[in-house]
DSSP file (Angstrom, degrees, kcal/mol; ACC not computed):
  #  RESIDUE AA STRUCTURE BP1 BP2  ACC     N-H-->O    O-->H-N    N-H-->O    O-->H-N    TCO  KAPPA ALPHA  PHI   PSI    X-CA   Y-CA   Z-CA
    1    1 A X              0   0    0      0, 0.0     2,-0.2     0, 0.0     0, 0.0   0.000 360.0 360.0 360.0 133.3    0.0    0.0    0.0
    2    2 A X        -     0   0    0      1,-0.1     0, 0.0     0, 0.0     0, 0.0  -0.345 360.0 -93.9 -80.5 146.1    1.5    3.4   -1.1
    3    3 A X        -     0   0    0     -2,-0.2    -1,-0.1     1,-0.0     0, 0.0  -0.075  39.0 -99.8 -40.1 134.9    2.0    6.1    1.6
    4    4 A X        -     0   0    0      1,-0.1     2,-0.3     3,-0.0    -1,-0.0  -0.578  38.2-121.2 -58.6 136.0   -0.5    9.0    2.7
    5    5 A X        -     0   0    0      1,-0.1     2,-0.1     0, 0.0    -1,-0.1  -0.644  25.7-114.3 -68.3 146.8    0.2   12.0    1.3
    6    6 A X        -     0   0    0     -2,-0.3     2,-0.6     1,-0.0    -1,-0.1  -0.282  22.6-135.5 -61.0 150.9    0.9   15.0    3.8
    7    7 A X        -     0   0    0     -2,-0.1    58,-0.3    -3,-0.0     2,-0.3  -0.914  14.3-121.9-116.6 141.6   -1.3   17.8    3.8
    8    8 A X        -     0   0    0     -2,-0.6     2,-1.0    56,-0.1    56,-0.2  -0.599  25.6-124.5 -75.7 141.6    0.0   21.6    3.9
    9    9 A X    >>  -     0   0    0     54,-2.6     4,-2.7    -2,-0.3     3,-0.6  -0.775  33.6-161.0 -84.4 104.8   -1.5   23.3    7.0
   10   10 A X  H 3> S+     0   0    0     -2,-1.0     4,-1.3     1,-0.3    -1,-0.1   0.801  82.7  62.1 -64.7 -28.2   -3.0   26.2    4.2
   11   11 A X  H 34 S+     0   0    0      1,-0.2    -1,-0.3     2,-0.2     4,-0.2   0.854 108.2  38.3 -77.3 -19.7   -3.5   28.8    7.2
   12   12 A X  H X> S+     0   0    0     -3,-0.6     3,-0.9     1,-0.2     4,-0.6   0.971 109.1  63.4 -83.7 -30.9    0.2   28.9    8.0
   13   13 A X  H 3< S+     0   0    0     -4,-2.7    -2,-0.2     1,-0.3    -1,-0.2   0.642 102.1  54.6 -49.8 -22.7    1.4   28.8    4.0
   14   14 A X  T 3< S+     0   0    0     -4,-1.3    -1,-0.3     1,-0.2    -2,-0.2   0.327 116.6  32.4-114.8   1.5   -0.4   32.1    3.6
   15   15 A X  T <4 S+     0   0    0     -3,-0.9    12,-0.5    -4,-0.2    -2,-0.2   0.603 111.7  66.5-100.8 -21.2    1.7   34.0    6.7
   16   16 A X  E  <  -A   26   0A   0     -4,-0.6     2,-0.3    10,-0.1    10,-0.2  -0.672  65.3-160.1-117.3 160.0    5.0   32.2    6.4
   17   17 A X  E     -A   25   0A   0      8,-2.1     8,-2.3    -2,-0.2     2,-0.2  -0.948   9.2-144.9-123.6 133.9    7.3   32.6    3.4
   18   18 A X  E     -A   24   0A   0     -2,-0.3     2,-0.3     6,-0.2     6,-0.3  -0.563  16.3-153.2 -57.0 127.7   10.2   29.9    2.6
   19   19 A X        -     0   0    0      4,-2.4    -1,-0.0    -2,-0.2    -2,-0.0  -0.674  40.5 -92.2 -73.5 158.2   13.7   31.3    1.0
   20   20 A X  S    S+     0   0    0     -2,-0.3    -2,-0.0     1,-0.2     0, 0.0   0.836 126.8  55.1 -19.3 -63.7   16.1   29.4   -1.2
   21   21 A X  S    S-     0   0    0      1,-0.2    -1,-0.2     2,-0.1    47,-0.0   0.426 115.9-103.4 -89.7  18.8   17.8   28.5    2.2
   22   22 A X  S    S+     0   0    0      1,-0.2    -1,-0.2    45,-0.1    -2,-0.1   0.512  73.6 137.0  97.7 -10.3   15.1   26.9    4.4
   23   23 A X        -     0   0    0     -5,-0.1    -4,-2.4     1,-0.1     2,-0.3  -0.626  54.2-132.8 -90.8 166.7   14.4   30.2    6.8
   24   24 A X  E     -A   18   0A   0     -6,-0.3    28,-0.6    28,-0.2     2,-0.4  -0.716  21.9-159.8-105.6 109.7   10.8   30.9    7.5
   25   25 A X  E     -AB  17  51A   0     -8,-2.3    -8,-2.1    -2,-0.3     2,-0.3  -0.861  17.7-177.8-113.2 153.8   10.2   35.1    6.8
   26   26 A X  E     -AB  16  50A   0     24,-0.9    24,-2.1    -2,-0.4     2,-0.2  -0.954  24.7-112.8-157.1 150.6    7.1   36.4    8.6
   27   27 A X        -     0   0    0    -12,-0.5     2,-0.1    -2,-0.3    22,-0.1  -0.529  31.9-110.2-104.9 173.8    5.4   39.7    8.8
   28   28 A X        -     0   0    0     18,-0.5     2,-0.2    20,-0.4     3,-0.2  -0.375  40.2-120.4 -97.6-179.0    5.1   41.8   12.0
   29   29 A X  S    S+     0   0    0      1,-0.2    -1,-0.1    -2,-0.1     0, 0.0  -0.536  82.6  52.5-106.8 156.9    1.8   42.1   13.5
   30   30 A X  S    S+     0   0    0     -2,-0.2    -1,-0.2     1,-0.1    16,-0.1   0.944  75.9 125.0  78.8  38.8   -0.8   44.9   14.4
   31   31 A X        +     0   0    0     -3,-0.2    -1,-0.1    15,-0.1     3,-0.1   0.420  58.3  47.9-128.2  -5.3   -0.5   46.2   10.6
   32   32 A X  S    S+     0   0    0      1,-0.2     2,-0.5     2,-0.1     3,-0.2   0.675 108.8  44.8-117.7 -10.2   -4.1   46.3    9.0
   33   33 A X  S    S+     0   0    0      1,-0.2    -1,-0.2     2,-0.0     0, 0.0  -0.996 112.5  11.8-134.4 143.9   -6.2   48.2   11.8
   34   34 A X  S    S+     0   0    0     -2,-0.5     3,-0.4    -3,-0.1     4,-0.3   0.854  71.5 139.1  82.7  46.4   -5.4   51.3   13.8
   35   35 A X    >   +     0   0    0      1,-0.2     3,-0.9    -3,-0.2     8,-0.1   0.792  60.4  66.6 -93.1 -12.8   -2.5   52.3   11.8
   36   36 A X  T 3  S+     0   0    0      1,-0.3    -1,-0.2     0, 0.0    -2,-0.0   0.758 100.8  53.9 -79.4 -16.4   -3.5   56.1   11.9
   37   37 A X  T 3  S+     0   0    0     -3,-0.4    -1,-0.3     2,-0.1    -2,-0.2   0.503  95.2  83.3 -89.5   5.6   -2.7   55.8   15.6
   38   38 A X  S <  S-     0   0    0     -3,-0.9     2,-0.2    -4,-0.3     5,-0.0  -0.417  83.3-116.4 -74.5 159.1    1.2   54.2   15.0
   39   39 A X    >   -     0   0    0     -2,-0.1     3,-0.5     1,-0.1    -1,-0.1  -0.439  29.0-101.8 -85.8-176.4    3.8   56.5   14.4
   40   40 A X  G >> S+     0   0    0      1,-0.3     4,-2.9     2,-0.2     3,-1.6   0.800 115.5  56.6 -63.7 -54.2    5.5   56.5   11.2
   41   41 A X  G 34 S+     0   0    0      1,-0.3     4,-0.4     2,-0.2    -1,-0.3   0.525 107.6  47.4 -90.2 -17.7    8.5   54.8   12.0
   42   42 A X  G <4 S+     0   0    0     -3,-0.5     4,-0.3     2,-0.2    -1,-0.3   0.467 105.2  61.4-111.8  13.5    6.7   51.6   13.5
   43   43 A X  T <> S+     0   0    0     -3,-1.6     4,-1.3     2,-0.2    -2,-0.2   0.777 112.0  45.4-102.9 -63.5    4.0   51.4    9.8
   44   44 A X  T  < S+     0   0    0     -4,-2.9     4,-0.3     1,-0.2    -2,-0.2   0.852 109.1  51.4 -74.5  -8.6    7.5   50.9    8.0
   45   45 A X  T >4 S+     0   0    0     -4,-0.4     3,-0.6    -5,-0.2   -17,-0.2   0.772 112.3  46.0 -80.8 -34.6    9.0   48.3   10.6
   46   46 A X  T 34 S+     0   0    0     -4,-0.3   -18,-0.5     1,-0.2    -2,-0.2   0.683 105.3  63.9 -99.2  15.6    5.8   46.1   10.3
   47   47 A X  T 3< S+     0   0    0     -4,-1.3     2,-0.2   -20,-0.1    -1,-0.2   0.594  90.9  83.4 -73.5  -9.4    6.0   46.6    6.1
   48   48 A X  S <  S-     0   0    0     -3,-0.6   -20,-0.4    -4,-0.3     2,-0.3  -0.574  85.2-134.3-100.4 133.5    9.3   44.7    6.4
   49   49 A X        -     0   0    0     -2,-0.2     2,-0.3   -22,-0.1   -22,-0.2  -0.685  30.5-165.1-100.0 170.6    9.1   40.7    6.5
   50   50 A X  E     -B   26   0A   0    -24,-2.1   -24,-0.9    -2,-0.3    -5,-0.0  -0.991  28.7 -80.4-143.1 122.2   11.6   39.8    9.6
   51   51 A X  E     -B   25   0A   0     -2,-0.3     2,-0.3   -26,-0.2   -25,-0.2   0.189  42.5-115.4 -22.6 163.3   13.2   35.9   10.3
   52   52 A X        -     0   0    0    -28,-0.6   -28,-0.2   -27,-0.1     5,-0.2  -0.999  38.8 -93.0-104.1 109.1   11.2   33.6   12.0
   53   53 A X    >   -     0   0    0     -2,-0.3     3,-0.9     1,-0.2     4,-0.2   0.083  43.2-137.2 -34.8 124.0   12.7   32.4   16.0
   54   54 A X  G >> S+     0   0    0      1,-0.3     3,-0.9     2,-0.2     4,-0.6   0.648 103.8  71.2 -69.1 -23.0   14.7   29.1   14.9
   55   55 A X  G 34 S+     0   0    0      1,-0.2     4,-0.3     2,-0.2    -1,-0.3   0.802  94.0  55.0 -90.9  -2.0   13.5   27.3   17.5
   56   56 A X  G <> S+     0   0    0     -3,-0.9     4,-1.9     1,-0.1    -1,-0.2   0.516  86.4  92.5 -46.7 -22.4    9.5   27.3   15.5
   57   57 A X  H X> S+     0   0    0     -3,-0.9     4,-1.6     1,-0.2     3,-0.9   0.933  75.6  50.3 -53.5 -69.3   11.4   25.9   12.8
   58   58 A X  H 3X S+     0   0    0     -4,-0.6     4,-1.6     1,-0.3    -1,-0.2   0.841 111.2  49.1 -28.5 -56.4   10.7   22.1   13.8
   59   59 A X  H 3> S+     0   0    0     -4,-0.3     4,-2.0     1,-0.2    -1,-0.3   0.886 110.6  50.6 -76.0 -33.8    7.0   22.6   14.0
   60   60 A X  H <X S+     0   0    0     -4,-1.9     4,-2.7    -3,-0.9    -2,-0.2   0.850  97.6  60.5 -76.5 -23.5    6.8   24.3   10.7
   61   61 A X  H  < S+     0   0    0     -4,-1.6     6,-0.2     2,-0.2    -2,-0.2   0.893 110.5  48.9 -48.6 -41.5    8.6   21.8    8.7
   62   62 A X  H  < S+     0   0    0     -4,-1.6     3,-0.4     1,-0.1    -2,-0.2   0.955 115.4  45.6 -52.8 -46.4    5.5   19.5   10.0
   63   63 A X  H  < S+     0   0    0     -4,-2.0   -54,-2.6     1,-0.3     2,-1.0   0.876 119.8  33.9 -72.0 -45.9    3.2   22.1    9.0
   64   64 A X  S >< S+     0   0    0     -4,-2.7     3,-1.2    -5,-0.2    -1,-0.3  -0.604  73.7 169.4-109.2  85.3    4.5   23.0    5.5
   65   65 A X  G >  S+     0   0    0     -2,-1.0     3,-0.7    -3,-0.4    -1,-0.2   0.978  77.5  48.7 -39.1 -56.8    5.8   19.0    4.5
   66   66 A X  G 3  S+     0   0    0     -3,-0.2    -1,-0.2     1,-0.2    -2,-0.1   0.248  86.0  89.5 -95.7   6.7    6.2   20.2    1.0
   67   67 A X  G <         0   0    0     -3,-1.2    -1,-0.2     1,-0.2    -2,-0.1   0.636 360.0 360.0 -99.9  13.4    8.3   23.5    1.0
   68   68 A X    <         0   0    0     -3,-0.7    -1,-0.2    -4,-0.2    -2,-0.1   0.614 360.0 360.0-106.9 360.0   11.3   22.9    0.8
């Protein structure tokens, strides 16, 4: 009997992005409502995607089988 396929967990594929080299780039939070009450300087820090904490890495390799 051939193997089950894996399934991508679809809600994390659409927040995380893969590079070339395996890290996990992620966007900062708090960025689509209340923005008129951020200053300036923190609406361009959460336009910026930012590494992802290596030690999440494990549990997203489960999550996204197929992205690397």
């Amino acid at each position: 009997m051939p193997k089950q396929k894996l399934k991508t967990h679809k809600a994390m594929a659409k927040r995380v992005k893969v590079t070339a080299g395996g890290k996990f780039l992620r966007r900062k939070i708090a960025i689509n409502h209340l923005r008129r009450n951020k200053s300036p300087q923190a609406v361009r820090s959460m336009d910026k995607t930012f590494p992802l904490a290596t030690a999440d890495t494990r549990r997203l390799k489960r999550l996204l089988p197929y992205a690397f």
